[in-house]
C-alpha positions as CSV (number, residue, x, y, z in Angstrom):
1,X,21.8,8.0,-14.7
2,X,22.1,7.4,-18.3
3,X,18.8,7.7,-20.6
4,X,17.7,4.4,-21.1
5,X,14.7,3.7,-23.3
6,X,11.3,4.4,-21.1
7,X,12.2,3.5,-17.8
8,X,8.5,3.5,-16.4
9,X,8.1,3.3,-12.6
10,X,5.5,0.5,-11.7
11,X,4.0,1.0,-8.3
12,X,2.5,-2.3,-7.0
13,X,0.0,-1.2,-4.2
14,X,-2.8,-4.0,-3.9
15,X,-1.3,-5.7,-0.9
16,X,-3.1,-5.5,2.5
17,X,0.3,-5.7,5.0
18,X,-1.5,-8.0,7.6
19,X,1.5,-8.9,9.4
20,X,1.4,-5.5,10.4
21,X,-2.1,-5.6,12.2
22,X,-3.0,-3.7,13.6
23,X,-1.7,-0.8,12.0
24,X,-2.3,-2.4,8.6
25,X,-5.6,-3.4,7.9
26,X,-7.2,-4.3,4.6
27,X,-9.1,-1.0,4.5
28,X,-6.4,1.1,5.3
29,X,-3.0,-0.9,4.6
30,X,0.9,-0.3,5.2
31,X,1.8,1.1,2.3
32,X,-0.1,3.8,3.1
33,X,1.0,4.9,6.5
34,X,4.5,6.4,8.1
35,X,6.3,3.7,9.1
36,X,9.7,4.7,8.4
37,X,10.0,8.5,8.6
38,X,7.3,11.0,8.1
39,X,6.1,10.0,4.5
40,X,4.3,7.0,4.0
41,X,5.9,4.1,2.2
42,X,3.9,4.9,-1.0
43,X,5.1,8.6,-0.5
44,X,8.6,7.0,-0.3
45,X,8.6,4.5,-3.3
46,X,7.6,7.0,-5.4
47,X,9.8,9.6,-4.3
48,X,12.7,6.8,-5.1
49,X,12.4,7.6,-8.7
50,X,10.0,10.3,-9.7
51,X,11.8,13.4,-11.5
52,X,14.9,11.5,-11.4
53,X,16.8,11.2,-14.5
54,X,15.8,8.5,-16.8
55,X,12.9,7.8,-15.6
56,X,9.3,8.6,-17.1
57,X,6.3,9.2,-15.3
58,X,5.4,6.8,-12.5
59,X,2.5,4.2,-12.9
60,X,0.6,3.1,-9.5
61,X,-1.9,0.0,-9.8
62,X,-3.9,-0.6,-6.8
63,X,-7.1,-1.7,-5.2
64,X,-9.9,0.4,-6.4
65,X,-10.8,1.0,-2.8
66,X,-8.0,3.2,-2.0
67,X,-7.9,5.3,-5.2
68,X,-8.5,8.5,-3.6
69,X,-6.1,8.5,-0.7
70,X,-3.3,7.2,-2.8
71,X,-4.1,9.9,-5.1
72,X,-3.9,12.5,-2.2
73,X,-1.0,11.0,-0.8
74,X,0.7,11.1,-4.3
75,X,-0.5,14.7,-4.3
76,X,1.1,15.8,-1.1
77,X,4.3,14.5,-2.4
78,X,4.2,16.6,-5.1
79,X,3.7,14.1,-8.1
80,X,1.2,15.3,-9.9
81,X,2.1,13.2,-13.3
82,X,1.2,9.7,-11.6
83,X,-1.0,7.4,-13.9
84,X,-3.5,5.2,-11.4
85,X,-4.9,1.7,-12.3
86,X,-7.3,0.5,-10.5
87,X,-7.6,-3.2,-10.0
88,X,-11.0,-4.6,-10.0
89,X,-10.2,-7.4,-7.9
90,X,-6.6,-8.9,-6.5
91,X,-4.8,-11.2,-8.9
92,X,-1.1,-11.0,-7.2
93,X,1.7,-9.5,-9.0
94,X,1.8,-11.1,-12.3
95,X,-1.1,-10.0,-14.0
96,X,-0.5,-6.3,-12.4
97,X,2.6,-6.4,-14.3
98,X,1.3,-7.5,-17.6
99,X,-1.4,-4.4,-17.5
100,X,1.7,-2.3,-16.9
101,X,4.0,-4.3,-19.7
102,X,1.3,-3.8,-22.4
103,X,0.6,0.2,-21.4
104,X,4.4,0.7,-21.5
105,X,4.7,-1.0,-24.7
106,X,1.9,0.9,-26.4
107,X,3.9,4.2,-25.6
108,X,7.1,2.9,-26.6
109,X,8.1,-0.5,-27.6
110,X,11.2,-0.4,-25.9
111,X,10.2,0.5,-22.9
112,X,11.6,-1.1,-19.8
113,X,9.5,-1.6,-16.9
114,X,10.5,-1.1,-13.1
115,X,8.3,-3.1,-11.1
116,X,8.3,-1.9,-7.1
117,X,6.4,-3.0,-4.4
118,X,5.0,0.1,-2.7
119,X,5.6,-1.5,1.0
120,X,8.8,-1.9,0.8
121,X,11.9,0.1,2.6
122,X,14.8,1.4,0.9
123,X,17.4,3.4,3.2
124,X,19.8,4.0,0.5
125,X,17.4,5.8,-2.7
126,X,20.8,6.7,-4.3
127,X,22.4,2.9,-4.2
128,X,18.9,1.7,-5.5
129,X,18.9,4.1,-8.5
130,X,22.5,3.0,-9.1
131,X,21.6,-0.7,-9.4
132,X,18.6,0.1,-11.2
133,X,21.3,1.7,-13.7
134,X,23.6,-1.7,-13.2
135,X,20.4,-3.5,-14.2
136,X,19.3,-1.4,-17.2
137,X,21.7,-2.9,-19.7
138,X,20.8,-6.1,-19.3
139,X,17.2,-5.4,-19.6
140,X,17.3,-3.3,-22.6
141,X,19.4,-6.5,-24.4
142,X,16.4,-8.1,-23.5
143,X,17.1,-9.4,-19.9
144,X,14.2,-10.1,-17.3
145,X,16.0,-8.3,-14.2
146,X,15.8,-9.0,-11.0
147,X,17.5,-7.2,-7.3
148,X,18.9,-9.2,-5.2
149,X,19.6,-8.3,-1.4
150,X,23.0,-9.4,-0.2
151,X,22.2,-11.2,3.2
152,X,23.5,-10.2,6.0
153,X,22.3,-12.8,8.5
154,X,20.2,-16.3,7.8
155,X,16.8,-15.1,7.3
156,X,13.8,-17.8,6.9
157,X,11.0,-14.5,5.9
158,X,12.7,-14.5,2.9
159,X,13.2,-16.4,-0.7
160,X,16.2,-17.0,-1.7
161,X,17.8,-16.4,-5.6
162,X,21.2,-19.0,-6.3
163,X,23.2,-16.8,-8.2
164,X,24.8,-18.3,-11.3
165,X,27.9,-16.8,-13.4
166,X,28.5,-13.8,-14.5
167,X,26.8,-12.4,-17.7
168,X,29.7,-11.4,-20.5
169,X,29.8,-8.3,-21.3
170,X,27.5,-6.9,-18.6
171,X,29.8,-6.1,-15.4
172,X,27.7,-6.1,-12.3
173,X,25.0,-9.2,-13.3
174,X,24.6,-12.6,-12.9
175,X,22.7,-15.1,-14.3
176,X,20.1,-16.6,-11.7
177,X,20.8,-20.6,-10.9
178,X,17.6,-21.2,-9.3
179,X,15.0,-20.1,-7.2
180,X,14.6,-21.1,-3.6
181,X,11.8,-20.9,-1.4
182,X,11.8,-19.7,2.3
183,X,14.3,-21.9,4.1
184,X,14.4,-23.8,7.5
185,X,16.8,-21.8,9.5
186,X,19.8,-24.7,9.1
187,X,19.4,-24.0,5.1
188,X,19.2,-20.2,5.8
189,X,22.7,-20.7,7.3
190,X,24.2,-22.4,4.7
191,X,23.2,-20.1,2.0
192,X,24.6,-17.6,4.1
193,X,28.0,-19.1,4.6
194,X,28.2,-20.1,0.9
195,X,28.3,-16.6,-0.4
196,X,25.8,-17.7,-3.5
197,X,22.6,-16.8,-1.9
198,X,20.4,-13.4,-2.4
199,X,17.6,-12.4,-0.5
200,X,14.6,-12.1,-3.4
201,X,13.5,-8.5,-3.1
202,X,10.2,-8.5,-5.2
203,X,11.8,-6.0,-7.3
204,X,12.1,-6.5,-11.2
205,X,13.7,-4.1,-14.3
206,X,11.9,-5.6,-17.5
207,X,11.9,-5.4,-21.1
208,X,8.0,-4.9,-21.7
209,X,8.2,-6.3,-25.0
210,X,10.6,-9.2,-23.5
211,X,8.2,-9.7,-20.4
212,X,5.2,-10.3,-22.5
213,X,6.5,-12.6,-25.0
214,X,7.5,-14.7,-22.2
215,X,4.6,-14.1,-20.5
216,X,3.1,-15.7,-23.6
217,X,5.3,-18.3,-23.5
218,X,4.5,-19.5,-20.0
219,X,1.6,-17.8,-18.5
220,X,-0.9,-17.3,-21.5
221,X,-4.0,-16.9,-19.7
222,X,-2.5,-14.0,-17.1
223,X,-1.5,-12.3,-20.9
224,X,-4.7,-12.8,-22.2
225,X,-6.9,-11.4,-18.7
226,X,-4.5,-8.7,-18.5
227,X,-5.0,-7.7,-22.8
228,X,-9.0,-8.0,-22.0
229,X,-8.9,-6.2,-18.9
230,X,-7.4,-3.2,-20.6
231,X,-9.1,-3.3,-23.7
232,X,-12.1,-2.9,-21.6
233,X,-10.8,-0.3,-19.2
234,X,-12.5,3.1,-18.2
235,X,-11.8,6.2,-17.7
236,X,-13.5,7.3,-13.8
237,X,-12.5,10.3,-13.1
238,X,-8.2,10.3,-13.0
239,X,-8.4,7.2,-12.7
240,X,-8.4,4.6,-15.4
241,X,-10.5,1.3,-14.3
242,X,-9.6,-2.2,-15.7
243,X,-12.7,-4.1,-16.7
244,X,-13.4,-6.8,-13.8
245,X,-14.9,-9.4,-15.6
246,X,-11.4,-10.7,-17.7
247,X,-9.2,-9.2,-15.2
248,X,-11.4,-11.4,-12.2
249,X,-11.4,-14.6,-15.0
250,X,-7.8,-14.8,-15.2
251,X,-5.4,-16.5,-12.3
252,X,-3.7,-15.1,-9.5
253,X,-0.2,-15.9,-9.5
254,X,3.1,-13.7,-8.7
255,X,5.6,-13.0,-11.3
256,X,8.3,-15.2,-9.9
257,X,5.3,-18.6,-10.8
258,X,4.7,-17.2,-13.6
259,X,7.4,-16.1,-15.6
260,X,11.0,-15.9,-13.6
261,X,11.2,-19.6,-12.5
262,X,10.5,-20.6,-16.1
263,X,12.2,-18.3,-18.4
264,X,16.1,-18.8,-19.3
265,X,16.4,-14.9,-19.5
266,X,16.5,-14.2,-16.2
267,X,19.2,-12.1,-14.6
268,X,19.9,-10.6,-11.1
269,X,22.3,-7.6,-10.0
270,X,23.4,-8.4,-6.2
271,X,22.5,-5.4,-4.8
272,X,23.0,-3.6,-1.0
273,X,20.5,-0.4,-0.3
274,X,19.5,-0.6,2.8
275,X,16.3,-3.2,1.7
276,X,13.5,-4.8,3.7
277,X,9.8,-5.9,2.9
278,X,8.9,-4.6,6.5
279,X,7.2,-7.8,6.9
280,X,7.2,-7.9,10.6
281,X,6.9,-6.0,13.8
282,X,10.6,-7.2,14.2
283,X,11.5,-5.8,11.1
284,X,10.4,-2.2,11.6
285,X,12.5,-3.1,15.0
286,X,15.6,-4.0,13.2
287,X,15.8,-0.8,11.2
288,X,14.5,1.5,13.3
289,X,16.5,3.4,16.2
290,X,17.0,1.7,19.2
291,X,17.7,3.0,22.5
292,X,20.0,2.2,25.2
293,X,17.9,-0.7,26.2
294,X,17.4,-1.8,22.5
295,X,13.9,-0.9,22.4
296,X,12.6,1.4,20.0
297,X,9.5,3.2,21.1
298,X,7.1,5.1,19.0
299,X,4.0,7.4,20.3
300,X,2.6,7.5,23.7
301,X,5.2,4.8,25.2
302,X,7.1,4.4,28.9
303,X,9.3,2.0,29.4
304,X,11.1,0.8,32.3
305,X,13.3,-2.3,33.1
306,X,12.6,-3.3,29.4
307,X,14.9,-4.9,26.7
308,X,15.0,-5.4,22.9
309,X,11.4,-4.6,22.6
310,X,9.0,-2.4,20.0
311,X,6.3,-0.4,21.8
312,X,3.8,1.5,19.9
313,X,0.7,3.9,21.2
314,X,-1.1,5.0,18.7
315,X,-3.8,7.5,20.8
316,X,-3.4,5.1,23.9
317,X,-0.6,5.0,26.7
318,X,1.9,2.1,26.4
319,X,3.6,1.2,29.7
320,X,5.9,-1.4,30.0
321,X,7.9,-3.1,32.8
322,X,10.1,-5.7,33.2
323,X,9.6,-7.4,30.3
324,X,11.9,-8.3,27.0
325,X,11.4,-9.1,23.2
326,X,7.9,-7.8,23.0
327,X,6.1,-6.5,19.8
328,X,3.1,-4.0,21.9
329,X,1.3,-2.1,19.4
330,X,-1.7,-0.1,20.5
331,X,-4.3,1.6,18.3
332,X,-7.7,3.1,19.8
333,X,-9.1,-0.1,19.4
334,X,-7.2,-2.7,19.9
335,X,-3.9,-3.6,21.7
336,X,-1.5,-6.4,19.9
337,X,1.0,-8.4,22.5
338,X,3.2,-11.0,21.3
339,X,7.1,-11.9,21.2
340,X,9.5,-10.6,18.8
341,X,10.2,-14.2,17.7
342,X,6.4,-14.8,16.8
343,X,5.4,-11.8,15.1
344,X,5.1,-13.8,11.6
345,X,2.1,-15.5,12.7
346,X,0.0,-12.2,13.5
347,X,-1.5,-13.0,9.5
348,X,-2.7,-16.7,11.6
349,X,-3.9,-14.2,14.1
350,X,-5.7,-11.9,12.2
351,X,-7.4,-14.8,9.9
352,X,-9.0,-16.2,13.0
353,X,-10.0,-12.8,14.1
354,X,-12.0,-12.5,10.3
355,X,-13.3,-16.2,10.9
356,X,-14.8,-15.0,14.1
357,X,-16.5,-12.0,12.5
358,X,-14.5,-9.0,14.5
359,X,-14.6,-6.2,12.2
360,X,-11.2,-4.9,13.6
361,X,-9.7,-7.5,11.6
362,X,-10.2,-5.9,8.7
363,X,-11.4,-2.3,9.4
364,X,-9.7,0.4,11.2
365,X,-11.9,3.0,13.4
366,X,-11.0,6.2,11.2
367,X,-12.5,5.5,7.6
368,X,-11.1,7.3,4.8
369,X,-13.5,8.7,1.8
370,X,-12.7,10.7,-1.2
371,X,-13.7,14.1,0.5
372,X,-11.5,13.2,3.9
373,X,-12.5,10.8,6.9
374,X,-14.7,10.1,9.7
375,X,-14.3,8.1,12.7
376,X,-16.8,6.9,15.3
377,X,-16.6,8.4,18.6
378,X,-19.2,6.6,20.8
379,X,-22.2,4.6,20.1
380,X,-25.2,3.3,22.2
381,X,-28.9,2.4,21.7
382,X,-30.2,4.6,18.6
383,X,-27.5,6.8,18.9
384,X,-23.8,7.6,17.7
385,X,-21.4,10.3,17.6
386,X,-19.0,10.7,15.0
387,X,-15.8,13.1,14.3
388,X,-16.1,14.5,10.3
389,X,-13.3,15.7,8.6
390,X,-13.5,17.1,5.2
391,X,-10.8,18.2,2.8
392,X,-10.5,22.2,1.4
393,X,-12.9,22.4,-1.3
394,X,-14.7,19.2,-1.0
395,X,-18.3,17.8,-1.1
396,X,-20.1,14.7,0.4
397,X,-22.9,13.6,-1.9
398,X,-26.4,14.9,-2.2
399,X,-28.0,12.3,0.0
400,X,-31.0,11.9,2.4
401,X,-31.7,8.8,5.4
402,X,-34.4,7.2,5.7
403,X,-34.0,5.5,9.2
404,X,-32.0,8.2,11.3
405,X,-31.8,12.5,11.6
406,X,-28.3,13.4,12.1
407,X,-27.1,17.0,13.8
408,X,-23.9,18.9,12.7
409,X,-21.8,21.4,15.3
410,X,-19.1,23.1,13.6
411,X,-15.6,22.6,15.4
412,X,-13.4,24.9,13.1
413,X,-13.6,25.4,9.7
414,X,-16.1,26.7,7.8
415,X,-19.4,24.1,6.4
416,X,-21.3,25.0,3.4
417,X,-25.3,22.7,4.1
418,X,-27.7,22.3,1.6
419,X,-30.5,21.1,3.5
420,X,-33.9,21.0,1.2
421,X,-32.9,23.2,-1.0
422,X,-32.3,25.7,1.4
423,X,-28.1,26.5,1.8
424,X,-26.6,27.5,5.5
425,X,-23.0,28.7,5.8
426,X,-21.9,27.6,9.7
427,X,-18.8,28.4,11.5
428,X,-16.9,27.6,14.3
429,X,-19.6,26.6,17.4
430,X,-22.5,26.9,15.0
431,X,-24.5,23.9,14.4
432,X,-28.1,22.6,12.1
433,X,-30.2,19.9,12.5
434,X,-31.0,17.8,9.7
435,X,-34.2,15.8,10.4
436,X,-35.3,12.1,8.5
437,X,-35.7,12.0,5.4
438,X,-34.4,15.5,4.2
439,X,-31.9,15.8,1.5
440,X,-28.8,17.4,2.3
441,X,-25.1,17.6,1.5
442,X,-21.9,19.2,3.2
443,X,-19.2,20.7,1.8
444,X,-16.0,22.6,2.8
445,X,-15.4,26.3,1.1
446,X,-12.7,27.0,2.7
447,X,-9.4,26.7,2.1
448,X,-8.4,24.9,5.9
449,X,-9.7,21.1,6.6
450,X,-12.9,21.5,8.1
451,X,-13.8,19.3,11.4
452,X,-17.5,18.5,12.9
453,X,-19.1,16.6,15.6
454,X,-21.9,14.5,14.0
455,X,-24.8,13.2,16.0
456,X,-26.9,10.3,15.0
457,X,-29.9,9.5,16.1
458,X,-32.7,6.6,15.0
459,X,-33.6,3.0,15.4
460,X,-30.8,1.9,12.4
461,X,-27.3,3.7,12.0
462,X,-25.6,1.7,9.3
463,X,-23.4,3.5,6.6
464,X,-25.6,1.4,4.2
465,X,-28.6,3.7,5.3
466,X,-27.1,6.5,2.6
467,X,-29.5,7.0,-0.6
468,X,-27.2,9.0,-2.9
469,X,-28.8,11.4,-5.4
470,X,-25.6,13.4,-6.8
471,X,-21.8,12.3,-6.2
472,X,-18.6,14.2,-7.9
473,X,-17.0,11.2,-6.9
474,X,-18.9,8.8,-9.5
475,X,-20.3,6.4,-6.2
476,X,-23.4,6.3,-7.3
């Protein structure tokens, strides 16, 4: 690829993927689990462009709550010159993008600006970095760029992009005609058949200096939360924080409201690399690979007498007979049925399951911290046993209880306890009991993850029962 001034990767990574439930949850969503191969689709999207010629280091802005397993995803991936923003609240693309626009810009004022969803599939990395090179030209003369997919059958998922002629002088572009929203499946056909239809893929190459004058133009208030959120920022730990109280004051609107349907600079290069927003069950079936019987079958799954389907066991069993165009997902705690050609409503389904109160809509049962995870293993009256797994070389907090004792058995790995003061190296099939009240903290020495059986017992067993007195993670 040819240098281009600062092309700066922007990772977006605040969506929650619900159409994916229940896989993706808000607390643990798509972008961050394999879906398409055996990285994650974070691990992927950065992998698109990081070390690649012409491209700087990348930029991920996401939600505050995942900071630390994007960080150790980004870690495992190798990319250890990733910048993370952490959004104080959700605001949609638009304002993400003008926190990215004026850090880009205060590196290098000509900086262009590739904005990616982090949930996104791309099955051709070398065809995207090819457009991206297509697209750079017109950004850097001052072009708002966007990608748009060549369709290949009359989706409704989608928005659509009406292309217009082709830009002088820069072989490859077009300008954009108009923006369309998601069609009725006649109109889907149409645009099809007329050849001047693109898919919208989300993804834009910007001018920073470009995007925020028209930003200032059009959409003055997302400009001025996004200035005041990062005039305020902080530094916590890696990661720099935004300020919430302008970033939270201004409105939340995508990119395409708030700039691209207004501004006569946009531009589009009609693009084919293997794209989709994975915004179905249906869509992970569509790229997937399918069997004989066009089913494609991931985890624990038998199938027999069963057509065009996607079965999923995630830690359960998934049997299926006689049956055709199902979407069967099954996680340890809950099981998702429904046809192929209803899977868009499973956001309807999961709302409903939030308005009712079930904490699966949302939450999922292994829960990630900074120093690894923990998932719940049984529970009954004033008791519950938990699975801990910590991370080589790191700490819970210093914290005490004051409504439950809790008991610790070592499954392998080697624990490091402070309890009171006092400090108890345990090993495989060793265990200590930590009564009410006492302070204690657990930690991880060694240099393999470390996994324990917790017992809880007391009249209250919330995770808000935690009084933390010393945190290298800053919760405190």
């Amino acid at each position: 690829m040819r240098k281009h001034p600062g092309i700066v990767p922007v990772v977006l990574s605040g969506g929650t993927g619900t159409r994916l439930w229940p896989l993706s949850r808000e607390s643990y969503p798509k972008q961050l689990l394999a879906l398409a191969g055996a990285e994650t689709l974070l691990q992927q999207t950065l992998a698109r462009v990081a070390g690649q010629p012409g491209f700087a280091a990348p930029v991920v802005i996401a939600n505050a709550e995942h900071r630390f397993v994007i960080a150790e995803q980004a870690r495992q991936a190798g990319i250890a010159d990733v910048t993370i923003v952490l959004e104080p609240v959700g605001r949609n693309t638009a304002p993400a993008a003008a926190v990215a626009a004026l850090m880009a810009m205060a590196d290098d004022p000509d900086a262009l600006i590739l904005i990616m969803p982090a949930d996104h599939v791309v099955q051709d990395p070398a065809a995207f970095r090819a457009a991206v090179e297509t697209g750079a030209a017109a950004a850097a003369a001052g072009r708002l760029v966007l990608f748009g997919m060549r369709p290949d059958k009359p989706a409704t998922g989608y928005g659509y992009i009406r292309r217009g002629d082709p830009l002088p002088g820069l072989a490859g572009i077009d300008a954009v005609a108009a923006f369309v929203e998601k069609p009725d499946q006649p109109t889907a056909e149409r645009y099809l058949a007329s050849g001047d239809y693109l898919w919208n893929s989300g993804i834009f190459l910007l001018p920073a200096a470009a995007f925020i004058a028209e930003l200032d133009r059009h959409a003055p208030d997302v400009l001025a939360a996004a200035r005041g959120a990062l005039e305020g920022a902080v530094r916590d730990l890696d990661f720099l924080r935004l300020a919430e109280a302008p970033f939270a004051a201004g409105p939340s609107i995508s990119i395409d409201y708030a700039v691209m349907e207004k501004t006569d600079k946009a531009a589009v290069v009609p693009s084919e690399f293997g794209w989709s927003d994975v915004g179905s069950w249906s869509a992970l079936w569509e790229i997937g690979t399918r069997d004989a019987d066009d089913n494609l079958c991931v985890g624990d799954v038998v199938a027999l007498e069963t057509r065009g389907s996607y079965l999923r066991g995630e830690g359960r069993l998934v049997a299926a007979l006689g049956v055709e165009n199902l979407v069967v997902v099954a996680t340890p705690d809950v099981v998702l049925v429904t046809r192929r050609d209803s899977d868009q409503k499973v956001s309807q389904l999961v709302a409903a399951l939030k308005k009712d109160g079930h904490a699966a809509a949302t939450q999922t049962q292994r829960v990630y911290r900074p120093w690894g995870f923990y998932q719940s293993v049984h529970e009954g009256e004033r008791f519950q046993v938990k699975r801990i797994t910590v991370n080589p070389g790191a700490k819970l907090s210093l914290q005490k209880h004051f409504h439950r004792s809790e008991h610790w058995i070592v499954v392998n790995g080697t624990a490091l306890v402070t309890r009171d003061g006092e400090q108890i190296l345990l090993r495989e099939n060793e265990s200590v009991f930590l009564p009410l009240g006492c302070v204690h903290r657990l930690e991880n020495p060694g240099k393999l993850p470390l996994n324990l059986i917790e017992v809880q017992s007391g009249p209250y067993l919330g995770e808000d029962d935690i009084v933390r007195l010393e945190d290298i993670y800053k919760r405190i």
